[in-house]
Structure formats: C-alpha cells, structure tokens
C-alpha positions as CSV (number, residue, x, y, z in Angstrom):
1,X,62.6,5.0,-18.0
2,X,61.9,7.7,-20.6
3,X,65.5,6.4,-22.6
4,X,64.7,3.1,-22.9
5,X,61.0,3.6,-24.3
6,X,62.8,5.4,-27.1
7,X,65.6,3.3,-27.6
8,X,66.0,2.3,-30.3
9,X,65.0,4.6,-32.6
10,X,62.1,4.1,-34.8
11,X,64.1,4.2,-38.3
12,X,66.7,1.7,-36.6
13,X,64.0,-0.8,-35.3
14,X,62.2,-0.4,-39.1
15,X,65.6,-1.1,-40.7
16,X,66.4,-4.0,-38.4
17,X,63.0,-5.2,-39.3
18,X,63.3,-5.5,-42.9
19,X,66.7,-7.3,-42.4
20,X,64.9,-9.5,-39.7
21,X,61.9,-10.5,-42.5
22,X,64.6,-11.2,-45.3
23,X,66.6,-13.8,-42.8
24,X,63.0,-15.1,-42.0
25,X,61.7,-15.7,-45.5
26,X,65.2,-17.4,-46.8
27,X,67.2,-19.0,-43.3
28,X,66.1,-22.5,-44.8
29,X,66.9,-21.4,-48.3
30,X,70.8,-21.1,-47.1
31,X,71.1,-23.8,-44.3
32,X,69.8,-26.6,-47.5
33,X,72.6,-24.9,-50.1
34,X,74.9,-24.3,-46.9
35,X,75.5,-21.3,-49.1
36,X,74.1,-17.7,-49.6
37,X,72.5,-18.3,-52.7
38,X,72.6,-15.1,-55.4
39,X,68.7,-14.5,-54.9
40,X,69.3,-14.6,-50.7
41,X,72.6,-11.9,-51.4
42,X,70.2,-9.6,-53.2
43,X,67.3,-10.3,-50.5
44,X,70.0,-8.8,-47.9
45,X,70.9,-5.9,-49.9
46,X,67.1,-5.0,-50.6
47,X,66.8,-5.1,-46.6
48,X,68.4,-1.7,-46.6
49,X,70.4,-3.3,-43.1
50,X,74.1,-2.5,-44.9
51,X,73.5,1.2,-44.5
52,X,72.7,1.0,-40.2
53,X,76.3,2.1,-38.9
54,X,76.5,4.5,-42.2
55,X,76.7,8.3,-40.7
56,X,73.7,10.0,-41.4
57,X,76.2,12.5,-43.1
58,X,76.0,9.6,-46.2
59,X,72.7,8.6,-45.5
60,X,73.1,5.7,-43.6
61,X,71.3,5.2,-40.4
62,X,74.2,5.9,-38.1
63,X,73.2,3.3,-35.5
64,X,75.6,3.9,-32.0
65,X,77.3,0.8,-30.9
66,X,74.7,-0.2,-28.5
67,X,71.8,0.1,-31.3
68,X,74.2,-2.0,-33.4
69,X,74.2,-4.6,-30.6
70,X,70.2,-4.4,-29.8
71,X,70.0,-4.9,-33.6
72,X,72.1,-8.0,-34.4
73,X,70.2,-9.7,-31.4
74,X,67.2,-9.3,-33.4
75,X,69.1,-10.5,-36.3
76,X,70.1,-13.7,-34.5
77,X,67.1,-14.9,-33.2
78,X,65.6,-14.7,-37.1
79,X,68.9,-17.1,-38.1
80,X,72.7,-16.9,-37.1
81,X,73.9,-17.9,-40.9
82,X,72.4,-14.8,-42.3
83,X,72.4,-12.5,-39.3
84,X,76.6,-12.8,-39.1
85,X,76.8,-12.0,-43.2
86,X,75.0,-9.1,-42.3
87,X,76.7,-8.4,-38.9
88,X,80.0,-8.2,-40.6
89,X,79.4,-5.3,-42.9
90,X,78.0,-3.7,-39.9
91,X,81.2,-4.6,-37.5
92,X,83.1,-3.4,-40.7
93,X,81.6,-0.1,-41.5
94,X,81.0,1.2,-37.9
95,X,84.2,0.5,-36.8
96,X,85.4,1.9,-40.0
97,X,84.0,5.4,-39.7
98,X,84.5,5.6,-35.6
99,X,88.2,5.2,-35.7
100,X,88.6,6.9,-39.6
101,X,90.6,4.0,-40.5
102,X,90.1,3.8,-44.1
103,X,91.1,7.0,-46.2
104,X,88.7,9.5,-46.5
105,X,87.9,9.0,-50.3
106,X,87.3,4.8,-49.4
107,X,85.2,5.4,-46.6
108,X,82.9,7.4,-49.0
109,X,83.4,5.2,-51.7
110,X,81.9,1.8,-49.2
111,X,79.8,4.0,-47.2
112,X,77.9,5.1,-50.3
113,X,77.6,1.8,-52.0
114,X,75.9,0.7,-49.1
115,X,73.3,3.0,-48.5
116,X,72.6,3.2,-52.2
117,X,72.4,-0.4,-53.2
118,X,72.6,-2.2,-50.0
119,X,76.8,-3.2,-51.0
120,X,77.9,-6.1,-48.3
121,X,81.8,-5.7,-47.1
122,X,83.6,-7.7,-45.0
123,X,87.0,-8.1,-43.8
124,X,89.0,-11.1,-44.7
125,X,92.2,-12.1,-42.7
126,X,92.1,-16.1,-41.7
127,X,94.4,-18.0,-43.5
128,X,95.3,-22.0,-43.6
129,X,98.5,-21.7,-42.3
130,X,97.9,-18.2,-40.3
131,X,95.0,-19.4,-38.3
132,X,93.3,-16.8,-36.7
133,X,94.8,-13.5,-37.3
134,X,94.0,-12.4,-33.9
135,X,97.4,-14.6,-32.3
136,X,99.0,-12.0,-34.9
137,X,101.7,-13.1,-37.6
138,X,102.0,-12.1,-41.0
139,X,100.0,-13.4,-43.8
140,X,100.9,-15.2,-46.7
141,X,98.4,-13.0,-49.0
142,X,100.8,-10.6,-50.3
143,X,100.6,-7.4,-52.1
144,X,103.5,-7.0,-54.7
145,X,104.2,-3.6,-55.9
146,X,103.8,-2.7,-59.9
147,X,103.9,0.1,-61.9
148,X,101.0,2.2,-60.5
149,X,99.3,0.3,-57.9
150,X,100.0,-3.4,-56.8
151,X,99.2,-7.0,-57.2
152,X,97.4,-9.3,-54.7
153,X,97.9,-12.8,-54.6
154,X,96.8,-15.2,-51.6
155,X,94.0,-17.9,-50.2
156,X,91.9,-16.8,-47.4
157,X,89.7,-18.5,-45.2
158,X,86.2,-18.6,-43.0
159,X,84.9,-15.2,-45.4
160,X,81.4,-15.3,-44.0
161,X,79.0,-14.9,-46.6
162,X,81.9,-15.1,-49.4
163,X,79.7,-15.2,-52.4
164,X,77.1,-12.4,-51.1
165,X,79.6,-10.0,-50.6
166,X,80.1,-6.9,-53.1
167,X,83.7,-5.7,-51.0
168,X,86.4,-7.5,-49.1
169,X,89.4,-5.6,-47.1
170,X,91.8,-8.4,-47.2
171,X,94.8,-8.1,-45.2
172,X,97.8,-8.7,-46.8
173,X,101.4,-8.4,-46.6
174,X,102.9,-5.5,-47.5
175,X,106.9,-5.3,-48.7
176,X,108.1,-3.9,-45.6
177,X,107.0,-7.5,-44.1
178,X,104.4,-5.0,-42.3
179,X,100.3,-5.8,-42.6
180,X,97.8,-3.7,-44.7
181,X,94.9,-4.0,-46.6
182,X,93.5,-4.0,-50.0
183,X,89.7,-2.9,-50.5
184,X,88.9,-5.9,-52.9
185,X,85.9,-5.3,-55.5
186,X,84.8,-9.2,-56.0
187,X,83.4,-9.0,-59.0
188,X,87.3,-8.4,-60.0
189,X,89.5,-10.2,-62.4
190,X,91.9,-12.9,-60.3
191,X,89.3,-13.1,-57.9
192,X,88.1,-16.8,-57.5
193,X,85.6,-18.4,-54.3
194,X,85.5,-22.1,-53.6
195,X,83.0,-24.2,-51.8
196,X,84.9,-25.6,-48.8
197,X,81.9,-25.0,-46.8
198,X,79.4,-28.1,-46.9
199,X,79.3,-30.2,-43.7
200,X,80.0,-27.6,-41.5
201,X,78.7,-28.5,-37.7
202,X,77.0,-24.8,-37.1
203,X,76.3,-22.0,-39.5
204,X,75.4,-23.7,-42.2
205,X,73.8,-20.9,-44.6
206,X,76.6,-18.4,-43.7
207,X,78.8,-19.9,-46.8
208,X,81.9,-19.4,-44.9
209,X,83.8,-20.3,-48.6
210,X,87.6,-20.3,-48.9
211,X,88.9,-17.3,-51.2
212,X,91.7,-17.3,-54.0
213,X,93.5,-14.2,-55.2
214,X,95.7,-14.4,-58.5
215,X,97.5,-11.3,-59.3
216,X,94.1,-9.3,-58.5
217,X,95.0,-5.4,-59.5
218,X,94.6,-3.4,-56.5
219,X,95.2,0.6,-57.7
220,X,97.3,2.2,-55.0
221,X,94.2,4.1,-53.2
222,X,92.9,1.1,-52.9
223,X,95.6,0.4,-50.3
224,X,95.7,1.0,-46.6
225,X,98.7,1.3,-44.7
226,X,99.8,-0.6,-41.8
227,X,98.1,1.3,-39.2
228,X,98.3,1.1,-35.2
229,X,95.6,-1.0,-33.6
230,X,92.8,1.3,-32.7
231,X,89.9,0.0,-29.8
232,X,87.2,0.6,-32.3
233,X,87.6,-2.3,-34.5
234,X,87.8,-5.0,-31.4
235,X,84.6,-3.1,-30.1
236,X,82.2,-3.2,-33.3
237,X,83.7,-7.0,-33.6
238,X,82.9,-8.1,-30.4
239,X,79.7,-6.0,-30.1
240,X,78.7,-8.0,-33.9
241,X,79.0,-11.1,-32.0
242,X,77.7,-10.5,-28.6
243,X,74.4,-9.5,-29.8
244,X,74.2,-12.2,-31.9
245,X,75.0,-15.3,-30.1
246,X,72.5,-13.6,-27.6
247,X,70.2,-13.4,-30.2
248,X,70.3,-17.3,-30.8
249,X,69.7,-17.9,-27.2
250,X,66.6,-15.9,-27.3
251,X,65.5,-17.9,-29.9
252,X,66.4,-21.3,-28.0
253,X,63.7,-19.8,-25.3
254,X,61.2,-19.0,-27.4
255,X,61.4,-22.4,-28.9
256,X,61.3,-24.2,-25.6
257,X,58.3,-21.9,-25.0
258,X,56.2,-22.7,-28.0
259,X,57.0,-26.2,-28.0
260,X,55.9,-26.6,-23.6
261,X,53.0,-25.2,-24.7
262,X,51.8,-27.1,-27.4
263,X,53.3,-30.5,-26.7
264,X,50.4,-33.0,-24.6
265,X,51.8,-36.2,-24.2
266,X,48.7,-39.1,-23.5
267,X,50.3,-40.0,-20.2
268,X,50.5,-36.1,-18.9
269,X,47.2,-35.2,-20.1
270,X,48.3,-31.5,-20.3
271,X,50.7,-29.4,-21.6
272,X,54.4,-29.7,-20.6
273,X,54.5,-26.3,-19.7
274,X,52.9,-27.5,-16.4
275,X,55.9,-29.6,-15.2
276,X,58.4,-27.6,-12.5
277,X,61.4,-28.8,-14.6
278,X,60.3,-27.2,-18.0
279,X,59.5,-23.9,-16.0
280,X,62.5,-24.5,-14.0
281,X,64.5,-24.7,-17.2
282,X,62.5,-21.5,-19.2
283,X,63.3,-19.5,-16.0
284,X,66.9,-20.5,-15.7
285,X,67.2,-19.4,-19.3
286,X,65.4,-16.0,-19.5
287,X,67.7,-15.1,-16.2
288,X,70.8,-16.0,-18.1
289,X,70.1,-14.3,-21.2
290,X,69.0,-10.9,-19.2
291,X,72.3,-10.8,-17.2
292,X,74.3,-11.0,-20.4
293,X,71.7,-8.1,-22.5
294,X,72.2,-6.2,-19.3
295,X,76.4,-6.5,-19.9
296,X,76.2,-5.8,-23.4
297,X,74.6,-3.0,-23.0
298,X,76.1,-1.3,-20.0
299,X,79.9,-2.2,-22.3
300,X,77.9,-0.9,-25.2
301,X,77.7,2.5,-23.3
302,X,81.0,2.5,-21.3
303,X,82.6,2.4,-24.6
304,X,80.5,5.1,-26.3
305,X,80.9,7.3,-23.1
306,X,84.3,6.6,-23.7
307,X,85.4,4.9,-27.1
308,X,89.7,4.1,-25.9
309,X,91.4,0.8,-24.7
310,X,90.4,1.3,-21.1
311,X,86.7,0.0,-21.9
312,X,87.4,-2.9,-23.6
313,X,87.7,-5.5,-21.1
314,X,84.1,-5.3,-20.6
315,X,83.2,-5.7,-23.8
316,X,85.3,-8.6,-24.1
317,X,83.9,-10.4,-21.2
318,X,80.5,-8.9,-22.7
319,X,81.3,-11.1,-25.7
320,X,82.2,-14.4,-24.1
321,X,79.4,-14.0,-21.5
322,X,76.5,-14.0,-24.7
323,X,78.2,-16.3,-26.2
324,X,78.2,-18.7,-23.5
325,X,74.3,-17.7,-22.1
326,X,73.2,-18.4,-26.3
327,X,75.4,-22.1,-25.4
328,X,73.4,-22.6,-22.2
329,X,70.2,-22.1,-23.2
330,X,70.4,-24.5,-26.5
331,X,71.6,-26.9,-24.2
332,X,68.8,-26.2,-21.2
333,X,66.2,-26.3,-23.8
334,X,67.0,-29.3,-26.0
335,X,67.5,-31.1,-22.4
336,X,64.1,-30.0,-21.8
337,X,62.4,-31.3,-24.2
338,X,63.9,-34.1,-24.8
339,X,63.7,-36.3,-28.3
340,X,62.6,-33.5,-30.0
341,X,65.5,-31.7,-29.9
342,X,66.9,-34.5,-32.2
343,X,64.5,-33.5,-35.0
344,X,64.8,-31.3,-38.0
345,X,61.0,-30.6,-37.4
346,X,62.4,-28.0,-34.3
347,X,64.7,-25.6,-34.3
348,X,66.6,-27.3,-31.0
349,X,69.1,-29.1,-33.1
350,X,70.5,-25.9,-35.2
351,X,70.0,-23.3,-33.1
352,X,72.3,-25.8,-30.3
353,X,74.9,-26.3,-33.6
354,X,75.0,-22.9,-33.9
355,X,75.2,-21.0,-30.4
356,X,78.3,-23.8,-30.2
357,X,79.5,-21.4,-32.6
358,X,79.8,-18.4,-30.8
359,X,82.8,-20.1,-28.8
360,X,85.0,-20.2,-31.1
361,X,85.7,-16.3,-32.6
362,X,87.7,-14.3,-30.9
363,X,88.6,-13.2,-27.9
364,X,88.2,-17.0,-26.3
365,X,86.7,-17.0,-22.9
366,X,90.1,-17.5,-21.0
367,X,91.3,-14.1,-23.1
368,X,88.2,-12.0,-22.1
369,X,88.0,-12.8,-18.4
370,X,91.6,-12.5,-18.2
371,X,91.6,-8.9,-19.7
372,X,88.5,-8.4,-17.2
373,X,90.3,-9.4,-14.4
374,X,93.8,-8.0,-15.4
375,X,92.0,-4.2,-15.9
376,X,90.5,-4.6,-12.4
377,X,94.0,-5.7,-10.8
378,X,96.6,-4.0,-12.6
379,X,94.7,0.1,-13.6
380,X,93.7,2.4,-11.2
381,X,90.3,2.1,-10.0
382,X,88.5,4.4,-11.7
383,X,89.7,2.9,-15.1
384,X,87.5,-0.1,-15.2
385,X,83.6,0.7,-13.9
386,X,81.7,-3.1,-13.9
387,X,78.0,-3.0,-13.4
C-alpha cells in the first residue's frame, strides 16, 4: 500500500536513526556502569530523539502515536536500557501535549527545552511503600505550602534513567490529601539520586536510581493540580512499552539468525541454520512478533481515529501481547541455540533478562485481557472494533 511505503516519515525515521546509533555506540557503556553515565546522557540529548512527539508548532517532530510506537521498536532492538530512558520522555511529552495536561506556559517551557538542547523528562511516581502508583494511593512525597510556591520532600523509586534526566514531574501529595505534580528541574537544590540500581536481573544500563527530595523549592507554576485521569497518558505509556519490548524480540531473532548462520559444529558439517528445529524456532518467532506489530499498530490507529477511553483496551492487550512475544522469542532463541545463550559473547542472555522485563510495568497481563474482554462483553458492539 501507498501509506505504508511512506510511513514513517522520512524526518521521523532520520531522527529515530540518530537515537538508534547513540544506543548502538554506548549500550555496553551503560549495561558495565549499570548506570547512564554523564557522556551517554549527553550522547542521548545530541540524538535530537527528545524532540519526536514535540508539535511541530515548537519544532519538534510531532511523531502520531503509531510513529511513536514504530520508533521505540527500533529503539529496542539497538538496547532496552537506553531505548526506555528515551521512551519515557517520549511517553511523557506526547501524552503531555495530546491531552493539554500540563499548563500552557510548562508545556512550552519542556517542549522547548527539548527540541533545543535535547532536555530528557520523565515522570516519577513509584514509591517504597506506594508500590506501583497504578493500584492508586496517595504518596508519601508531599508538597507543603510556603509563602509563594511550595516545598517538596519525598523518596521515589524505579526513575529510569535518573541521572540522565534534565526534568522530573514527580507526583506528590498535595494538602487536600489529593495527588499533583511538581515539574522538578534536577539540577535543583534538595535534589539528591542514589545508586540502588547495581544487580539488577534486566535493564541494567537504564540506571533505574532511587531519588531523594529535601525541601526542593517548587514556585507555584511549577504545580499541577490534581487533574481527572485522561486516556492519553495510559496510551503514550503503553504504546512506550509495546514497541519496545517488541523491539527486544526483534533483536532476539535477528540474533538467532546470525548466530544459525555462522555457527558449524565439526559433527554437522554445516551451518545450523540447516536443522528443521532452528528454522522451526526462527519461523515460530517472526510469526509471533508480526501478530503483536500488527496489534500495535491497528490500537495505535484505533486510538488516533479516536483518542477517548473506549480504545484503550486494545492498547492494553496491545501492550501485554509485545511484551509477552519479546518473552517468547528470547526464550525460543536461547533454547535454540543452546550453550551459547549462557555467554556474554551473545546477546541471548541480556536480551532474555531484559524482554523478562516487559512483564512487569503496568497494565499486568490479567489487567489488559480483562479490560479486552470486559469492553467486548459489557459496551455496545460498536465500541470495541478488534482486528
């Protein structure tokens, strides 16, 4: 089709490129530090990739959800660690400027920062005792009202890419006992990060630090209301991780394609790639991971066509269907080759450590079949179109 030989468009596939050759040249860098080193943080913001979901209005790209999928699967394959730092300014912005969530004046104030000097943001909202923020409950991180603005004080956790980042929104407690959230410069007094990161099982270079907030000074348009939830911000997240998870399961198969091809052991005389099982295996894979890019991107669509609640269990299932093809084809691969999935020489052993991974964010798998399935029994037909 005419659509998909232009999609996506040439500045997006040049800007994802970049960010692709940046993860490329300095995955290793960050796995070894299990950090994002300072020189990797500027190597991210020189990629240009913090200005895709930017309107073009500010000069950004303006990448549509389903181009902001395409491109973190790109992203992915080149290294999960890196490709979720980046994938979380993307999540943050997109969904950002789709549902106007942040004030006008803030919006302009990130959005600009990003396409001018590549600024990373993410959103911060884990705590120890919260757990995932998604179950809901109100946060200890608390913003205490002073003369002229507030004060922020709390301990967050699992802030991908903690020590690369320029911006956090950090949701915080408010004194209505409501939750908002504070647009956090890092480079600001109070503001502390810790390494609790090292010995992670997956995602190693992501530097998923712990961070500290001592009366930080937050000036009052720095604040954000408690607002209502709005289906943008679930969509860019689950989008972010979709594409990807998917991403590390393309690079599972291309692995397990390399490797049958080059590996001759004495007794076969010939390459692997000749066995039925090894095929068996590369074909099984490639299927899986087709089915899920085809999901994504029909949700991806749904969602644009029509950005409200309604399309969301789709993407939801979209999510925990990559997630669980990236899974399967670590596993199908490193069964397929066999001892060498063991060694650090292959990519087999991280790339199965960190599609694992994907399993974990939110929505779970039980939570986005059961929306899946609850949309298709309980709206009317027509609400809930599955490819």
């Amino acid at each position: 089709m005419q659509e998909d030989a232009l999609w996506p468009r040439p500045d997006i596939q040049a800007l994802t490129a970049r960010a692709v050759q940046a993860i490329q040249i300095h995955a290793a860098a960050c796995e070894e530090a299990q950090d994002v080193t300072p020189q990797v943080a500027e190597a991210l913001r020189q990629s240009g990739y913090a200005a895709l979901c930017v309107p073009a209005a500010l000069g950004g790209a303006g990448a549509t959800l389903s181009e902001f999928g395409w491109a973190q699967e790109q992203l992915g394959a080149a290294g999960a660690s890196l490709a979720l730092v980046l994938a979380m300014t993307g999540q943050v912005l997109g969904s950002a400027f789709a549902a106007r969530s942040l004030p006008d004046a803030m919006l302009q104030k990130v959005g600009r920062a990003a396409v001018e000097r590549g600024a990373l943001i993410n959103a911060v909202a884990s705590e120890p005792q919260l757990g995932s923020p998604s179950r809901g409950g109100l946060p200890q991180t608390a913003l205490t009202p002073e003369a002229g603005g507030y004060r922020l004080s709390g301990h967050k956790t699992w802030s991908t890419g903690a020590r690369a980042l320029d911006y956090a929104l950090v949701a915080a407690r408010t004194p209505q006992d409501k939750v908002g959230r504070a647009l956090i410069e890092l480079s600001a007094p109070g503001v502390s990060i810790r390494t609790t990161w090292n010995g992670s099982l997956a995602l190693r270079g992501s530097g998923s630090q712990d961070m500290y907030f001592e009366r930080v000074r937050v000036g009052g348009d720095d604040v954000i209301a408690p607002q209502p939830p709005h289906p943008a911000h679930p969509a860019w997240f689950w989008t972010a991780l979709a594409g990807t998870y998917l991403g590390v399961g393309a690079a599972a198969l291309e692995a397990l394609i390399v490797y049958a091809r080059e590996r001759v052991p004495t007794a076969l005389g010939q390459p692997i790639a000749t066995l039925p099982r090894v095929r068996e295996a590369c074909g099984r894979i490639s299927a899986e991971l087709s089915a899920a890019r085809a999901l994504l991107r029909e949700a991806t669509r749904q969602f644009e066509a029509r950005p409200h609640e309604a399309a969301l269990p789709l993407l939801a299932a979209a999510k925990a269907t990559c997630t669980n093809a990236a899974v399967s084809a670590s596993d199908q691969a490193g069964r397929a080759v066999g001892g060498a999935a063991l060694s650090p020489e292959w990519p087999f052993e991280r790339l199965l450590r960190d599609a694992r991974a994907g399993l974990t964010h939110p929505p779970s798998d039980a939570e986005a079949f059961e929306r899946l399935g609850g949309a298709l029994l309980d709206e009317a037909p027509q609400e809930v179109r599955v490819p």
